[in-house]
C-alpha positions in Angstrom: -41.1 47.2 -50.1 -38.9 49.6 -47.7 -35.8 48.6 -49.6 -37.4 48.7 -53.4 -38.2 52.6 -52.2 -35.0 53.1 -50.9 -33.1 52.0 -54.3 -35.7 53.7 -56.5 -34.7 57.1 -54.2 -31.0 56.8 -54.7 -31.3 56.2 -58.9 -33.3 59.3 -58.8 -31.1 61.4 -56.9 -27.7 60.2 -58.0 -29.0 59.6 -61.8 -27.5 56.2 -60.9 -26.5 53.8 -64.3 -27.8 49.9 -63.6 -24.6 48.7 -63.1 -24.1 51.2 -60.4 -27.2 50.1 -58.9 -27.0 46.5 -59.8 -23.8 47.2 -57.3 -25.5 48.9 -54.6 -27.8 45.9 -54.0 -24.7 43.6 -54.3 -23.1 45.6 -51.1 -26.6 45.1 -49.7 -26.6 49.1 -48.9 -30.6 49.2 -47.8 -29.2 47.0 -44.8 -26.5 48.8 -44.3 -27.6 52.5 -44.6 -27.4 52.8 -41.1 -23.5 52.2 -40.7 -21.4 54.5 -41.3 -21.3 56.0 -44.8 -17.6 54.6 -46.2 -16.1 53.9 -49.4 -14.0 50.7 -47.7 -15.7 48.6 -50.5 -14.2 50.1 -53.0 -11.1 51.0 -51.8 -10.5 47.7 -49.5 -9.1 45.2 -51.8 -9.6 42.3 -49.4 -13.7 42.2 -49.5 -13.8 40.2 -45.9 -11.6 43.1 -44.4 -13.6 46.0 -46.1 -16.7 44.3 -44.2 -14.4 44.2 -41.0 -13.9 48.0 -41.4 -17.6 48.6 -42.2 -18.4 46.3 -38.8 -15.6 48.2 -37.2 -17.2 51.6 -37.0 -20.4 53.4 -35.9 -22.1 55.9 -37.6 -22.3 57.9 -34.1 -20.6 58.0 -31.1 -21.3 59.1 -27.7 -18.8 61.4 -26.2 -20.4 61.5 -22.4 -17.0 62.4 -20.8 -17.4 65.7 -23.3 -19.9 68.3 -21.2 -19.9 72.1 -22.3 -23.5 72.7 -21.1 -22.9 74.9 -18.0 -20.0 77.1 -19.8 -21.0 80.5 -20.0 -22.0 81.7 -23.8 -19.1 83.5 -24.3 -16.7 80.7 -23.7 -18.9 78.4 -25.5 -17.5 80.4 -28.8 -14.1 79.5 -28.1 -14.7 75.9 -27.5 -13.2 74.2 -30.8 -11.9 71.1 -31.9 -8.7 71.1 -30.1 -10.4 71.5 -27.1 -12.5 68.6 -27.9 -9.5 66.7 -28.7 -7.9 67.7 -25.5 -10.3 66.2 -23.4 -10.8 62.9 -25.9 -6.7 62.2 -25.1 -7.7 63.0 -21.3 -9.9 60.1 -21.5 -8.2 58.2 -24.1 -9.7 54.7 -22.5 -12.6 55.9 -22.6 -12.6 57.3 -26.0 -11.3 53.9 -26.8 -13.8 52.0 -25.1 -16.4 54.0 -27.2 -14.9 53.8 -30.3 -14.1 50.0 -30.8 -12.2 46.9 -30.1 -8.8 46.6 -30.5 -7.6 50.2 -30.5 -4.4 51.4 -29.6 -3.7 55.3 -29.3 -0.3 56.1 -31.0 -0.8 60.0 -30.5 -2.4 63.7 -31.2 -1.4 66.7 -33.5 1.2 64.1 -34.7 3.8 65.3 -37.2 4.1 65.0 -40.6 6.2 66.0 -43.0 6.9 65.9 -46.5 8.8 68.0 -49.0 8.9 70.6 -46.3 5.2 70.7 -45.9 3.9 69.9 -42.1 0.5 68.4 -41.0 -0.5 67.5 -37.3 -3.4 65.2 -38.1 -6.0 65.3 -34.7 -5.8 61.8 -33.1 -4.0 58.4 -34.6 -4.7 55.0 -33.4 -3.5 51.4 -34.5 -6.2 48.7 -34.9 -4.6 45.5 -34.5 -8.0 43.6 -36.1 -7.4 45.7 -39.0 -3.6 46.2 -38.7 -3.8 49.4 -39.8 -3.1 52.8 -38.7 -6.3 54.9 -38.2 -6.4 59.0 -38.6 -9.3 60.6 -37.4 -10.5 64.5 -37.6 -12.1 66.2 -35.2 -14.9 68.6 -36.7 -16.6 71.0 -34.7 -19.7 71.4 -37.4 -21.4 70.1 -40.2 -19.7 67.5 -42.8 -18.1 69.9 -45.7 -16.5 67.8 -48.5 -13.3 69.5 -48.1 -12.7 67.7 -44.8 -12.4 64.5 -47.5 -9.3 66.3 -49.1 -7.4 67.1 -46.1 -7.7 63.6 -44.8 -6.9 62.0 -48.1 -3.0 64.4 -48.0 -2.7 62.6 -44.3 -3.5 59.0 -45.0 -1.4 59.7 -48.1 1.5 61.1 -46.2 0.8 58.4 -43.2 1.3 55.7 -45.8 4.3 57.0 -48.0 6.4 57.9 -44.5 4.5 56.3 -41.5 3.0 52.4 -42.9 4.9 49.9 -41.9 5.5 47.1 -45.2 3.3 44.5 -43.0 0.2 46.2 -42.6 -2.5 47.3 -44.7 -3.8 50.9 -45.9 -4.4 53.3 -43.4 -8.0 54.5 -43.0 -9.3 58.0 -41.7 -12.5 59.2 -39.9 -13.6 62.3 -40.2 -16.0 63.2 -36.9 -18.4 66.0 -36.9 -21.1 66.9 -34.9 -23.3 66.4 -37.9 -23.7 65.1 -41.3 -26.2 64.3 -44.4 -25.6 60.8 -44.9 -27.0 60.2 -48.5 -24.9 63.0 -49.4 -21.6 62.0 -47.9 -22.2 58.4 -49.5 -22.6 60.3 -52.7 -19.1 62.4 -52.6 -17.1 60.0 -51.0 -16.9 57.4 -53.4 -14.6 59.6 -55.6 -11.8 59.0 -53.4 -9.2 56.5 -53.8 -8.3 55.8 -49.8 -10.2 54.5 -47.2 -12.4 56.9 -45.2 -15.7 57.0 -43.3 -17.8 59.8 -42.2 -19.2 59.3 -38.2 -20.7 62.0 -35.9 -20.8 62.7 -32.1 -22.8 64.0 -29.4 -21.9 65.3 -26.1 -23.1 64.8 -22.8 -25.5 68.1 -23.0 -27.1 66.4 -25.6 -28.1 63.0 -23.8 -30.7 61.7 -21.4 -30.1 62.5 -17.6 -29.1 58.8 -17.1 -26.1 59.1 -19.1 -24.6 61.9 -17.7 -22.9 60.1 -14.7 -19.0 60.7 -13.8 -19.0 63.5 -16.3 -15.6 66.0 -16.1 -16.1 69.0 -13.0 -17.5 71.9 -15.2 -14.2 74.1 -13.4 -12.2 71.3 -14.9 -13.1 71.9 -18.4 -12.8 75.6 -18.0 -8.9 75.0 -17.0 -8.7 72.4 -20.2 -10.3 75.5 -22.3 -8.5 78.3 -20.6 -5.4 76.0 -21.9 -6.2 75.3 -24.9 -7.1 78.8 -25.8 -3.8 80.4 -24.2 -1.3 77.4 -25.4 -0.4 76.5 -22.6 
């Protein structure tokens, strides 16, 4: 009955056709709403590797090693995404660790450049299971669909200059602190490369018995301080 509900509730909100529906309930989406909302099915050709993609990634991660709770409220308003993505490269293994198997960290702000245009995408990883190169984008706020565009120039870009001829597409993640889930299942199946939508939460934001070997709160004030300044 749960899953009848759920189908009748995305036909009425997305006005969806009965072959678009007929294909939800092919892709099983009722037992899957709770991974990540992707569009790997349509743009993985391979169906058993667009499942491994979908299996690959969680709708949320934790970021424990990530603690801003004691910083004054006036730093608090500078702390952005590159200071987030500062302390996610100090802890790469960890970040690994929470992120999935068979990651391997290639770099941050890494360059690219094409006709004379430059983009430093966030944070690129390999995944060997997937054997292919993974962009994500750190996001301070809630999902916007324009995050979708910028990530589509980078995996475009990543796979016109970057892709090596053995391995497969390269997939972004965009990672915000928050996002509408039906919603981001509804815009991002208009895009042509693979890309998920996952959130995080940081260690202020979990139970007391996660908040074990978290980063010296002076220690993230110097990782700020650097960020801010450049330095």
């Amino acid at each position: 009955m749960p899953a009848r509900y759920y189908y009748i509730h995305r036909t009425a909100e997305e006005h969806l056709s009965v072959e678009s529906l007929e294909h939800l309930i092919r892709e099983k989406a009722f037992e899957n709403r709770e991974s990540m909302p992707n569009n790997f099915a349509q743009t993985i050709s391979d169906s058993f590797m667009a499942r491994k993609a979908v299996m690959m990634f969680k709708d949320s991660y934790a970021l424990q090693f990530i603690n801003t709770e004691e910083i004054g409220e006036r730093d608090k308003q500078d702390i952005d995404e590159k200071v987030i993505e500062q302390k996610i490269v100090q802890n790469i293994k960890n970040f690994i660790m929470t992120f999935g198997n068979d990651f391997t960290f290639v770099g941050n702000q890494y360059h690219l450049e094409i006709y004379e245009e430059e983009f430093f995408p966030d944070l690129i990883f390999f995944n060997r299971e997937l054997n292919a190169l993974v962009v994500v984008e750190l996001k301070m706020g809630d999902f916007k669909p324009s995050y979708l565009g910028q990530l589509t120039t980078y995996l475009k870009i990543l796979d016109t200059k970057v892709r090596k001829p053995h391995e497969s597409s390269s997939i972004g993640i965009v990672l915000c602190k928050s996002a509408n889930k039906d919603f981001v299942e509804f815009v991002i199946q208009d895009y042509d490369r693979p890309m998920g939508v996952a959130t995080y939460s940081t260690a202020e934001e979990m139970p007391n018995r996660l908040r074990k070997a978290l980063p010296d709160v002076e220690e993230l004030r110097k990782i700020m301080r650097k960020g801010i300044d450049g330095k």
